[in-house]
N, C-alpha and C positions, 0 to 999 in steps of 0.2 A: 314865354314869348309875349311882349306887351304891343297890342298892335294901335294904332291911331286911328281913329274912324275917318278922320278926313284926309288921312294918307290913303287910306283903302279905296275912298274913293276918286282917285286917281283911276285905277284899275275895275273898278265893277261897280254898277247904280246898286248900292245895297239898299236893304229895304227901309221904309221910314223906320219902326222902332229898332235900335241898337238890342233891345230884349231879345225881340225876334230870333235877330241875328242871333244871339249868344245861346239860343235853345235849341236852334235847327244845328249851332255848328258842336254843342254840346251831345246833342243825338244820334250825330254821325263818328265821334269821336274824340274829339278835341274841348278836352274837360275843361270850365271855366271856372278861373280864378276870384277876380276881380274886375269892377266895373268903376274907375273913378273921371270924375270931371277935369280937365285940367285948362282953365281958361277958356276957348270958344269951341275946344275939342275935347273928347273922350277915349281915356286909355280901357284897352277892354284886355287884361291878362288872363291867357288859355294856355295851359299843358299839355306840352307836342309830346308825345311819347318816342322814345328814342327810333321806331321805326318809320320815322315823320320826318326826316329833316327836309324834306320839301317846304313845310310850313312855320322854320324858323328866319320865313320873311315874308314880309305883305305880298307879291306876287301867288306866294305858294296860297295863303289866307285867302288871296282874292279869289282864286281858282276854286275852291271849294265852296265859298260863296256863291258864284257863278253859277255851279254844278247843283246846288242845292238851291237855289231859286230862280234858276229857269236864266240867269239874264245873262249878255255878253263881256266879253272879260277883255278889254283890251290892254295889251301889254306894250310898252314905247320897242321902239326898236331905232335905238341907237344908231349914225351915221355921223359920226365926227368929221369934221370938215379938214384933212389932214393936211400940210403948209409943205416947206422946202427942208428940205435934209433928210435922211433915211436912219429909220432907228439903228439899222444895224449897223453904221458906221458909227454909231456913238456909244453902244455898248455891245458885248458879246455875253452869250447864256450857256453857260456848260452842267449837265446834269453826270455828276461821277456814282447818284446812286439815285436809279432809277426804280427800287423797290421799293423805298420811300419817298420817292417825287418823279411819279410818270409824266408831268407835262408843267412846263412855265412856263408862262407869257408877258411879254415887257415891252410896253410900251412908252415913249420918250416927248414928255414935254416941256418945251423951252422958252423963256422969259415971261417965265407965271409972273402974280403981285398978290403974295399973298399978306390975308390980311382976316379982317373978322368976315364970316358969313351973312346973307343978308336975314331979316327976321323970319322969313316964313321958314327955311331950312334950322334955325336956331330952333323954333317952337315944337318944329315937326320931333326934333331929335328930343327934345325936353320931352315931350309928349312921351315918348319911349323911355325916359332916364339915363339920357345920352348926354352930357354935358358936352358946347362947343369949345372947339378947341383954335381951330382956323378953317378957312375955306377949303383948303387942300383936303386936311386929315377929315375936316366935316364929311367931305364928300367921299370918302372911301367908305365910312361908317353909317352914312347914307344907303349906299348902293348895296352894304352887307347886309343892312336891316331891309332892303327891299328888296333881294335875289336870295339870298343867303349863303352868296358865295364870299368869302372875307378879302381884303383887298389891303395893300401894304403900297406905302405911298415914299419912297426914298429920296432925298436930295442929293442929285447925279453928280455934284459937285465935290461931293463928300465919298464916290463908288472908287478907291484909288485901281490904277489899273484899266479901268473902261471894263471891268471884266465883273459878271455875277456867274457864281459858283457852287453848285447846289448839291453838300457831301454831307457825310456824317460824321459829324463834332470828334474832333481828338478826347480822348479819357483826357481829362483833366481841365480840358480849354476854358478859361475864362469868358464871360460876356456879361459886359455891362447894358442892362435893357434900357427902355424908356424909362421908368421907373427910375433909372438913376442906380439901382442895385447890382451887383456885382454876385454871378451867379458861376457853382459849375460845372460842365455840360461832361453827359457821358457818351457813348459813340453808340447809345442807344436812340440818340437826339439829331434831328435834322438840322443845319443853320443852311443861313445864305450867306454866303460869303464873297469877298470882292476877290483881288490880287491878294490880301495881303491878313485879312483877319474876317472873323466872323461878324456880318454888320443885321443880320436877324436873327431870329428860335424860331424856325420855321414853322408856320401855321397858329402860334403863338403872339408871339409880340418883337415889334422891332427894334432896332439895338441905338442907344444915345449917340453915339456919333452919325448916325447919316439920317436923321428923325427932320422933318420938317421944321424949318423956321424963321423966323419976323427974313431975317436975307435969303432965303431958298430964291433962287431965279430959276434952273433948272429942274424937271421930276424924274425922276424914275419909275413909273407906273407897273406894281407886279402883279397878275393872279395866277394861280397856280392850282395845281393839282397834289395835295399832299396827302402820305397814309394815314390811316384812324390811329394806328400805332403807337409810329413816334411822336405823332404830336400829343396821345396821352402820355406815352413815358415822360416826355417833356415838361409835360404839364402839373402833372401828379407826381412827379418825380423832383420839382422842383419848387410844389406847390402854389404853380404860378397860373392860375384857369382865367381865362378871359370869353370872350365872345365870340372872337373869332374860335379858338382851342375848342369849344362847346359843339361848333358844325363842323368844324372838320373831323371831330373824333366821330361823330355820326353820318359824316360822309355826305356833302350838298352834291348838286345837281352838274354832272362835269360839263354839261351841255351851257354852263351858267360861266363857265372861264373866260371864255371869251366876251360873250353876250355884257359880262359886270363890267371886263376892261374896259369897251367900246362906250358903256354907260358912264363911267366914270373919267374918261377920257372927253367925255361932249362936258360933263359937267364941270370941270377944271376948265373947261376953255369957254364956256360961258360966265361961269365966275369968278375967275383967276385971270381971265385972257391965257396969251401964249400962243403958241407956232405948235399943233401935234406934226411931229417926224414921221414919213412914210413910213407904212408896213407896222408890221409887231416881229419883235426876237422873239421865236420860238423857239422851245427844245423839250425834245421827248413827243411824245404821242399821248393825247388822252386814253383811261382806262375806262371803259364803255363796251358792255356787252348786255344790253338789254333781252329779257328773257321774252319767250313766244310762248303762249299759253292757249292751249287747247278748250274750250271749253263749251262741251253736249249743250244742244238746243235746252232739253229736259233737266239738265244739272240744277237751274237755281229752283225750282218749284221741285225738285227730291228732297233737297236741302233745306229750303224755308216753308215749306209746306202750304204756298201759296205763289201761282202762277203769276210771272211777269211778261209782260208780251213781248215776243222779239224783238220787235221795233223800238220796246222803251228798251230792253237790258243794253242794245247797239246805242243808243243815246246818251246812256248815261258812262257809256262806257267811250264812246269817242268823245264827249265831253270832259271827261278827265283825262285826255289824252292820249288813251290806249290807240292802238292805229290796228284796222282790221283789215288780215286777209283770210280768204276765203278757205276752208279744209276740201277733203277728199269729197266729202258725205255735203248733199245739199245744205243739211242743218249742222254742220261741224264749222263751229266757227276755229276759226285760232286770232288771237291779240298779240299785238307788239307792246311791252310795257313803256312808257315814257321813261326816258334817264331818271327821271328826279323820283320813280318811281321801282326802285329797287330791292323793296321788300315784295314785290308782285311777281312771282315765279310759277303757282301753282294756280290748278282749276280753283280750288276751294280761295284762294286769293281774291279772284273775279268775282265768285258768287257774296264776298263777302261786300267788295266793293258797292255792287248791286244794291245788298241786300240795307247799306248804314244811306245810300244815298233816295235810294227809294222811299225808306224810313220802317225803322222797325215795326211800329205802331201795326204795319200793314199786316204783318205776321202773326199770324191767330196763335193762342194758347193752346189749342183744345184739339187742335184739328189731328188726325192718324199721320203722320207721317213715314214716309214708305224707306225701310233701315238698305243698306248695301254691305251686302259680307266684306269684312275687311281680309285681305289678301295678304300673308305673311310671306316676305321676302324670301329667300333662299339663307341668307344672312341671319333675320330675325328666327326661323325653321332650325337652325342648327344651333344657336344661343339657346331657344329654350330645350332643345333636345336634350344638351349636354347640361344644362341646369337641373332638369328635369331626375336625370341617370344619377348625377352627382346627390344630391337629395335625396332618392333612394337608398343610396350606399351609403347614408347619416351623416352626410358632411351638411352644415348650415354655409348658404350665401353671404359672405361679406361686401358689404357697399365703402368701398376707404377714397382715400384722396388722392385724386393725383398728384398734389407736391408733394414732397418729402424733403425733409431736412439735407444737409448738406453732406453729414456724415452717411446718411443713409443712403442719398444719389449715388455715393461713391462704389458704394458694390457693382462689379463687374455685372454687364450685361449681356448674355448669351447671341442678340442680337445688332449688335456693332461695339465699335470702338469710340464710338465722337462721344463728346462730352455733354454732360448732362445738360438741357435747356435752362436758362435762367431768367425768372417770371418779377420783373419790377416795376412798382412797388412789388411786394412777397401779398400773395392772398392772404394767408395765414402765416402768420407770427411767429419766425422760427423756419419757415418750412416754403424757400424760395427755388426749388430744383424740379421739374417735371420728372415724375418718373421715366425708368425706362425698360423697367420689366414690374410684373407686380407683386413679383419676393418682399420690395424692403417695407411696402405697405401690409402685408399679410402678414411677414413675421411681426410688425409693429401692434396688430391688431392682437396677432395673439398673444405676445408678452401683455399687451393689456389684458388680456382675460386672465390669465397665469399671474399677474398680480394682486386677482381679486379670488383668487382660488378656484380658477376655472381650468385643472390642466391637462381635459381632454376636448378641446377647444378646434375640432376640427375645421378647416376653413378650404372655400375657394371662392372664388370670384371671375368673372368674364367682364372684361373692360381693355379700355384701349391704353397702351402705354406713347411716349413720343420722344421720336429718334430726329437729330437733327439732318437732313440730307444730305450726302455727301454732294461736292460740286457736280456741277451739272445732271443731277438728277432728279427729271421734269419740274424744272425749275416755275412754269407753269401752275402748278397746283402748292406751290410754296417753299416755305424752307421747313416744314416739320413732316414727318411721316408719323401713320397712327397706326401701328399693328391692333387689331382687334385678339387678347393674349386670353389664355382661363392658368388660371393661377391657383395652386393647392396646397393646403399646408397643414400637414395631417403627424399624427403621433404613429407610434410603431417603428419596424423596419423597412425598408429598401423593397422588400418581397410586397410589402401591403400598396407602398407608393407604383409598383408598378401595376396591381390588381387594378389599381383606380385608372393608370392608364389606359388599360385595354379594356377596361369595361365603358370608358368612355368613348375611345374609339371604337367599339364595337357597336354602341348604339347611336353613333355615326354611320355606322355602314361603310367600315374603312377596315374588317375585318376578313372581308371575302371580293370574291368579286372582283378577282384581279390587281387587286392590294394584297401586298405583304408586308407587314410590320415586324421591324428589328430594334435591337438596341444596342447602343456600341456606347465602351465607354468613354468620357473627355475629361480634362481638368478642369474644373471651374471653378473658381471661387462665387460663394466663400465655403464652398462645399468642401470637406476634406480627399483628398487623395482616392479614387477607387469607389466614393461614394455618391459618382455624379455619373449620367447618362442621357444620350440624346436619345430620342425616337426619330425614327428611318422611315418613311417611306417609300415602297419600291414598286 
């Protein structure tokens, strides 16, 4: 992210040296790149870690600024001045797949004059290594680089239909981008589409026929809500990465959809002129569920080994936006995380927050720090039990992959019928199938041992495999299920394999105790006839 110093200060009085700035914001996390001059401003380039996408735009920059030197952060709050006619008579928004685009919004301006941008918005986007394009598209690319929500700018004249369509690409569909090139789309890819053909690559780039230009009179203003997904299948699948493609695969601030429309809608009609149309087409619902976080008076001074007063840790923590309410216990706080703030779910999240804004410095080396027993799950408790049992009885732990080949996905799985998941691009080379039990990964492991002369290579493994959900099952938590499987693959007979069963479920504690364990036999492939069996429990 290359940020502009005189853009930033738009939003927050930062300090006199630009070093400063780059050491306080380097100490709290945001590692600095590069520091170059560029005419009467300064580019300062810092690496946002992918659980940042708050700060792949000056806003999010300025905010941490702010928080880290005390000073106030003012942010525009957009009010477009709206004219006569209603967006919604002039287009309609229909979303047919709403797992990959929970919310778009479209707003409608009419007799722009587009034309070149004036110098201070050319210089600003220079500053960042934006080249201008026109005042229109300027200002979409503007508003990206200072929210970091990406904005798509259509000429309404060119939407046949009156209609935007928001599906997932036909196998095969063609689309020609800005670019000029001629791409083709899998039904792994989101487009926007009008009546009649695909006129975007959703969250990517827009399509040559409805692209802004020297005769645009009417806009189409879009932002939207799109998945991390498909807009990398799209992206990486077609080798086509842009800027926008870069935040949405890391997911911007959904609080920022509207907020960018209404900013980029005042700035087209300040520099474009035109009539903005009442209202905005909406469709779909934003995806927003910010987490509430518990977090002990006591927790950051266990943890950093150096006490922070309550009053600063609430300061520094309503300052970056957290919103507090109060818990059970006088000193029980709990925090609301801000939208943009979606990697912050747990206690240790806050204390860490705390701990980078406060400044590490503060934190002694030396001091005793007081340990807390870590608590094994129910979950974690029976993984290592049956790790543990198995390991005894001489079998060695395998760690293998979840893909596997395509030949290999094909082996029937004792736990459904639906078809193997398919992972594109392929992680590994050859090997593009999610597993779906962990047979074809364990026999693969030990034909490798058995080809190096290893041919009592007994194996198991505890790992999760993934089943694709049948319809309507809690559609909520996704379309993949993980059974958590223990997987074994041992030499001998049928007699030996099933020793290994009950001595594992026995130190389980699934042997007594009002459990009975049976076995009956089934067909399975690719197991022979007579040589396969389930375990029962009764």
């Amino acid at each position: 992210m290359i940020i502009s110093t005189n853009w930033l200060a738009d939003y927050v009085q930062a300090p006199g040296s630009v070093d400063d700035m780059v050491e306080r914001l380097l100490m709290s996390g945001l590692n600095h790149e590069s520091t170059t001059a560029v005419g009467d401003d300064t580019a300062v380039e810092i690496e946002v870690t992918s659980n940042r996408p708050d700060c792949l735009g000056h806003i999010g920059v300025a905010r941490e600024v702010a928080v880290l030197f005390g000073r106030p952060l003012h942010v525009p709050d957009p009010r477009p001045l709206e004219g006569v006619g209603e967006a919604a008579r002039s287009v309609a928004v229909e979303i047919r797949s709403p797992e990959i685009c929970p919310c778009y919004a479209a707003r409608v301006i009419r007799g722009v004059r587009v034309g070149p941008s004036p110098k201070w918005l050319v210089d600003r986007l220079a500053t960042v290594g934006v080249a201008s394009v026109n005042n229109v598209v300027d200002v979409t690319n503007y508003v990206m680089l200072e929210s970091g929500q990406p904005l798509h700018a259509f000429d309404l004249a060119k939407i046949r239909g009156g209609r935007i369509v928001v599906r997932r690409a036909v196998e095969g569909e063609p689309f020609v981008a800005i670019n000029h090139k001629t791409y083709t789309l899998s039904e792994r890819m989101c487009v926007i589409a009008d009546a009649e053909r695909s006129v975007a690559l959703a969250g990517v780039m827009g399509g040559a026929d409805t692209e802004i230009a020297a005769d645009t009179v009417d806009v189409l203003l879009e932002s939207a809500q799109f998945a991390p997904l498909s807009v990398r299948a799209a992206a990486r699948g077609l080798v086509l990465a842009s800027a926008s493609s870069y935040r949405f695969e890391r997911g911007p601030d959904p609080a920022m959809v509207d907020w960018a429309s209404r900013r980029a809608a005042a700035l087209i009609l300040e520099l474009a002129g035109g009539l903005l149309e009442r209202g905005v087409v909406v469709a779909g619902q934003l995806a927003c569920a910010p987490a509430e976080i518990r977090l002990a008076a006591d927790r950051v001074g266990e943890v950093l080994g150096v006490d922070v007063a309550d009053a600063r840790q609430r300061q520094i923590l309503t300052a970056l936006g957290f919103i507090e309410a109060r818990g059970a216990a006088p000193h029980d706080h709990r925090w609301r995380a801000p939208t943009w703030r979606r990697d912050c779910w747990r206690e240790i999240d806050l204390v860490e927050e705390i701990a980078r804004i406060e400044g590490y410095g503060h934190v002694p080396e030396n001091a005793v720090i007081a340990a807390r027993p870590v608590e094994l799950s129910a979950r974690e408790r029976t993984v290592r039990r049956a790790s543990e049992v198995l390991v005894a009885a001489g079998l060695c732990e395998a760690m293998t992959r979840s893909v596997v080949a395509e030949e290999m996905a094909a082996m029937p799985s004792p736990w459904g019928e639906a078809a193997p998941l398919v992972i594109a691009p392929p992680l590994v080379r050859g090997a593009d199938r999610l597993r779906r039990s962990l047979l074809p990964s364990l026999l693969e492991a030990r034909a490798g041992n058995a080809a190096v002369g290893v041919d009592d290579a007994d194996l198991f493994e505890i790992a999760r495999a993934y089943l694709a959900r049948r319809d309507g099952d809690d559609a909520e938590r996704g379309p993949v299920e993980e059974p958590l499987l223990a997987g074994i693959v041992v030499g001998g007979d049928f007699s030996r394999a099933k020793g290994l069963c009950d001595v594992v479920l026995a130190g389980l504690g699934l042997d007594g105790a009002g459990f009975r364990l049976g076995y009956r036999p089934i067909d399975l492939a690719p197991f022979a006839r007579g040589r396969a069996a389930e375990v029962v429990l009764e």
